[in-house]
Every structure is written in C-alpha cells, then in structure tokens.
matplotlib code that plots the C-alpha trace (Angstrom):
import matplotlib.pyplot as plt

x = [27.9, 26.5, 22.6, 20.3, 17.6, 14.2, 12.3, 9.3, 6.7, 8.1, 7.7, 4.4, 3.1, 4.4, 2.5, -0.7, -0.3, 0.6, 0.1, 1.7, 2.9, 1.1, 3.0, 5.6, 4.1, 6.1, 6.4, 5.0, 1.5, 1.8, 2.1, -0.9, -0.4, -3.1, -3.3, -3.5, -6.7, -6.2, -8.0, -7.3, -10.2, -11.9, -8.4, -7.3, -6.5, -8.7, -7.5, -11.1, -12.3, -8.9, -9.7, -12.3, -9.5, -7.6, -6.3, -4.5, -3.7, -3.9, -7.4, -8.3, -7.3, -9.5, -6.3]
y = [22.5, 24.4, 24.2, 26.5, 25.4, 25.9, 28.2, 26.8, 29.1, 28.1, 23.8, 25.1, 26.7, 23.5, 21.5, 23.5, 22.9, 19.7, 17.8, 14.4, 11.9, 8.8, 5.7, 3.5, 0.2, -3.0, -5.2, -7.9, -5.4, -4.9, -8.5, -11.3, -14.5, -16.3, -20.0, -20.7, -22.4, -26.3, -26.4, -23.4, -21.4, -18.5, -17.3, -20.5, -20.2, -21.7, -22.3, -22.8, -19.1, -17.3, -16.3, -14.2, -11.4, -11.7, -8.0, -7.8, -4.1, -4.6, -5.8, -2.8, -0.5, -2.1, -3.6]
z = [15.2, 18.1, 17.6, 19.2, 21.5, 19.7, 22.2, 23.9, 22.3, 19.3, 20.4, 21.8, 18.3, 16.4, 18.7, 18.3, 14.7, 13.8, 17.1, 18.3, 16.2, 16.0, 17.6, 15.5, 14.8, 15.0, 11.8, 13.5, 13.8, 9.9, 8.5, 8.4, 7.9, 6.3, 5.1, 1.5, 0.0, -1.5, -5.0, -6.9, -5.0, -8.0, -9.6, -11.2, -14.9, -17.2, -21.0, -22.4, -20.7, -21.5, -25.0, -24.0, -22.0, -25.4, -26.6, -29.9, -30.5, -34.7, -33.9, -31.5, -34.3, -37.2, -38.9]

ax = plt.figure().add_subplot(projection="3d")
ax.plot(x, y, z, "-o")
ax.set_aspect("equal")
plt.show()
C-alpha cells in the first residue's frame, strides 16, 4: 500500500480550484436552546377551527 506523494503543482492546482475548506463547527455552535412558551402561544389546537383543514379525498373527487 505504498501511495504516491501527490506532486505540489498538482496540491497547488487543487487549491487554485477548490480553495480551503471551511472550519469544522462544534455541536455545541449548531444547537439553540430556547425556552418554551406557557399557554399554548399561536399553534394550539382548536376543535371548533379544525373542520375547516378537513380533506376527504371522496369529496375532492365529486363522489
């Protein structure tokens, strides 16, 4: 398993092309914690308001 040095006008040419890749980023960088609102905030389900999202495919096709 004897691998070959890439040639430095061939690491320079890469380079050129594709430039440096970015930095890692730690997990801790990619999570948020945010606090949960008390009282059910705009996405609360509401029984009287559901049956206007109802879909019934035998309805959609006239049936």
């Amino acid at each position: 398993m004897n691998r070959e040095r890439t040639s430095d006008a061939a690491e320079a040419a890469r380079h050129a092309r594709y430039g440096k890749l970015p930095d890692r980023i730690r997990f801790e960088d990619m999570t948020e914690e945010v606090e949960a609102e008390q009282g059910g905030g705009g996405n609360s389900h509401s029984p009287e308001g559901s049956w206007k999202y109802y879909s019934c495919l035998a309805l959609d096709l006239g049936l």
